[in-house]
N, C-alpha and C positions, 0 to 999 in steps of 0.2 A: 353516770353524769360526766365523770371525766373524760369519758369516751366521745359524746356526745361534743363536748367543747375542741375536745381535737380534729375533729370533724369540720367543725365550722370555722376554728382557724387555718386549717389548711384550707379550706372553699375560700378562703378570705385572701391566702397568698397566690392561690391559682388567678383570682380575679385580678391581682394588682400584678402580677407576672404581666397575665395578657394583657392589659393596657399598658404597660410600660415598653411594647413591642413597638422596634426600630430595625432600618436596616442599617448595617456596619459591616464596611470596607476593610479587611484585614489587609492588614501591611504585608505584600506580602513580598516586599522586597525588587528593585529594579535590575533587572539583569540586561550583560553587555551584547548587545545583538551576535547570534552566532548565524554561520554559516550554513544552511540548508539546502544539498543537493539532492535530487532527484534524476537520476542516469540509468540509461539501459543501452546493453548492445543484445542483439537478440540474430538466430540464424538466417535471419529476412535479410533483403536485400536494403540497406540503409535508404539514406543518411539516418545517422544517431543521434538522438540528443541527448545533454547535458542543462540541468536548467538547475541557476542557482538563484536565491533570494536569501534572505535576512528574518531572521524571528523579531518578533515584536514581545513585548511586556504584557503581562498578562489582562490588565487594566485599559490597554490601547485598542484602537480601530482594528479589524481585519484587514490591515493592508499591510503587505508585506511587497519591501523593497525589491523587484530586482537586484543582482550582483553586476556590475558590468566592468570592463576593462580586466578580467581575471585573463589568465592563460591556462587552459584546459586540454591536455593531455591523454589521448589514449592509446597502448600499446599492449602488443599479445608478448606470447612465449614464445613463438615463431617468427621473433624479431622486426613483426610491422609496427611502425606507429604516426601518429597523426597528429597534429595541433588543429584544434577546432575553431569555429568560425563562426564571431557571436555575431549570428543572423538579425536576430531583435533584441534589447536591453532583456538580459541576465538569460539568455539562452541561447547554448555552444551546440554546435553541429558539422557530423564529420562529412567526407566528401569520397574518401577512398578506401577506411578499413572495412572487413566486410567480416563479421563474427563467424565463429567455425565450433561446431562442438566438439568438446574436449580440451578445449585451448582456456588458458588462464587469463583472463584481460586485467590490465591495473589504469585505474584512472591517477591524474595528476592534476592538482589544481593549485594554481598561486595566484592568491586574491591580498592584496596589499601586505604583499611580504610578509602573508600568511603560507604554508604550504599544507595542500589536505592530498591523503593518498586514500585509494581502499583498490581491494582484488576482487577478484570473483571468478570462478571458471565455471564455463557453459558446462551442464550434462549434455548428455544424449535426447534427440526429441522422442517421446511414447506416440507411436501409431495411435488414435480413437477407436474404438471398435465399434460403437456407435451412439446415435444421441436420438431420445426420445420423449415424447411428448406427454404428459400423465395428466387427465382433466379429473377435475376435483369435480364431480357433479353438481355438490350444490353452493357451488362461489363461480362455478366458470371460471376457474381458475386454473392454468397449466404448471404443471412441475416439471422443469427441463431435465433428462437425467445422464447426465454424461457418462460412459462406461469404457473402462482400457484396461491394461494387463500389464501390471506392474514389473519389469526386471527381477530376474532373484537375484539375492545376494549380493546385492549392494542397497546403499541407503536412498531413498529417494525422495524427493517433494514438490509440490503440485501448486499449481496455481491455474483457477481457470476464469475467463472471464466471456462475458457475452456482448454480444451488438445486434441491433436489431434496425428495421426502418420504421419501428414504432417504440419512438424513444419515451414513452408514458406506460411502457409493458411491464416494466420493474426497475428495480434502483439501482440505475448503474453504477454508484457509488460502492455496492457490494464486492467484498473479497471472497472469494470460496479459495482455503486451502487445506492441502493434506497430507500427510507423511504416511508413508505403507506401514510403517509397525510395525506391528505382530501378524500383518496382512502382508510380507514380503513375498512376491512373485505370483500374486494370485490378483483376481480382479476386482478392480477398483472405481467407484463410482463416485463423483460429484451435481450434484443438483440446485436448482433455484428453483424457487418459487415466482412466478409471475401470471402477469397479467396481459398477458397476450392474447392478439385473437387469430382466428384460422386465418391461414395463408400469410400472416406475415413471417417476412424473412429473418433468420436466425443467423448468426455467423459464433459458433463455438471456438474457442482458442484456448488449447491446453497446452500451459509453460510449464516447463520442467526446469526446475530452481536449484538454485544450491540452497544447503543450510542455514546462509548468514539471511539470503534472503528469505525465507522460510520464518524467520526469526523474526526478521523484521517487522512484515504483517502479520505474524500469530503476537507480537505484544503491541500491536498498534492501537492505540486509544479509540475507540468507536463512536468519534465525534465527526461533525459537517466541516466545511470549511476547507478542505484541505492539508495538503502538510503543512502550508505556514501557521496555519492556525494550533495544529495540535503539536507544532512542534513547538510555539511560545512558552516563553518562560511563566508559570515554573513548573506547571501540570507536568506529572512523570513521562517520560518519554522512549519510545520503544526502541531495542536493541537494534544498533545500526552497524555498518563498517565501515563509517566514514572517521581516518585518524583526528588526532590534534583537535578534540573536540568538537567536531563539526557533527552536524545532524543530516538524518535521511538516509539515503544508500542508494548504492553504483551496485546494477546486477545484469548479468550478462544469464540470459537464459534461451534454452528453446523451445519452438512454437510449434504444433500443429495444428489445425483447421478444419472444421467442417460446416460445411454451408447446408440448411435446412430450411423447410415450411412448416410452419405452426400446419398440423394436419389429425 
C-alpha cells in the first residue's frame, strides 16, 4: 500500500513539473566585444587578406561589425614587409609580399590602441597523388578520396578543401583535417562525402598547415554562421594565435591542386 501511494505522488509531481514548464534566459553575463581575425598568406600568387570584425554577445543578432581604420601589418624572416590596404570596411590586403615555404610570417594589427600580433610559418607543399571518385550505389552518392605521401620524420598537418561548379554537391562549410601520427612518412588519405553528379568539375586543394593552425580547426565549435558567430561571447572558443586576447587566426600555409571530373 505504501508503495502504491509513492507511485501516485510521484505521477502527481511529474504532472505539476510539466505544466509548470517555461523558457528562461540564463544570465549569462555581457562581454566586451573582442577582436576576431581571420588571415592567410599561402604560396599562391596574392593579394592576401586580413579580415577583422568584432564578436557580439551571445543574446544578440548575427551581425558582426566590421573593424575598420586598424593598421595591419605583414612581414617575413627574409626581411619583406608590407602595410595593408583596407579595400572594403574591416578587410586589409596586401599588394607586394608574395608567401614562400619555409619562411615565418608575423602579422601586426593596431586597432584603437589595441596591438594584436601572431606568427606562423609556411610548411613545405605535399605533391596529390591522386583524387578519386567512390559511388555509393544505393544513394548515388560520391565519396571524393584524396590520396598523398606524407614526409618522414617531421611533424605534419593537412587541411583540405573542395570547390566545385555545383555548389548544392556538398557542404562547403566542411573542414577535413589531419595529422600523420603514427602514419609518419606513409600514405595518407582525406575524403568527403557528396552529392555530386557526373561530369561536374572538382577542384581539390590540399594545405599543408602548421600546428597552431591545425589547432585551431580540430577545436572549432561545429556550429553555422561563421567565425563571428562562434567566436561570440561566451560559448567556448577554439585554440587561436592571435595575442592580447584577440580571436581567430593568421595562417600562412601551402597549397596544391588538382582539378577533376565527377566520372
Amino acid at each position: 500500500m505504501m508503495m502504491n501511494k509513492f507511485k501516485i505522488v510521484l505521477a502527481a509531481g511529474i504532472l505539476s513539473f510539466a505544466a509548470c514548464e517555461k523558457v528562461v534566459n540564463i544570465d549569462l553575463n555581457s562581454a566586451s566585444p573582442k577582436v576576431v581575425v581571420e588571415g592567410n598568406i599561402t604560396n599562391e600568387p596574392g593579394p592576401y587578406s586580413i579580415k577583422l570584425s568584432s564578436t557580439a554577445n551571445y543574446y544578440e543578432a548575427n551581425v558582426f561589425p566590421p573593424v575598420t581604420g586598424a593598421t595591419v601589418t605583414i612581414s617575413d624572416d627574409a626581411g619583406n614587409s608590407e602595410i595593408l590596404k583596407e579595400v572594403i570596411p574591416g578587410t586589409y590586403q596586401t599588394a607586394h609580399i608574395q608567401g614562400v615555404p619555409g619562411r615565418t610570417y608575423t602579422m601586426n594589427i593596431n586597432s584603437n590602441g589595441n596591438q594584436f600580433t601572431a606568427t606562423s610559418t609556411m610548411p613545405p607543399p605535399v605533391p596529390i597523388d591522386s583524387v578519386n571518385f567512390i559511388i555509393r550505389p544505393r544513394d548515388n552518392t560520391f565519396r571524393i578520396v584524396c590520396k598523398f605521401t606524407d614526409p618522414a620524420n617531421i611533424e605534419n598537418y593537412y587541411k583540405l578543401q573542395i570547390n566545385s561548379n555545383d555548389t548544392l554537391g556538398f557542404d562547403t562549410t566542411s573542414v577535413r583535417i589531419i595529422k600523420d601520427g603514427l602514419a609518419d612518412g606513409q600514405e595518407l588519405s582525406i575524403s568527403y562525402r557528396t552529392h555530386l553528379l557526373y561530369g561536374d568539375s572538382v577542384i581539390v586543394k590540399l594545405e599543408c598547415i602548421d600546428y597552431k593552425t591545425y589547432e585551431f580547426f580540430n577545436t572549432l565549435p561545429r556550429v553555422g554562421g561563421g567565425l563571428g558567430s562562434i567566436l561570440a561571447a561566451p560559448p567556448a572558443n577554439p585554440v587561436n594565435n592571435i595575442s592580447n586576447g584577440g580571436f581567430g587566426y593568421f595562417a600562412a600555409y601551402s597549397i596544391t591542386r588538382d582539378t577533376s571530373f565527377v566520372h
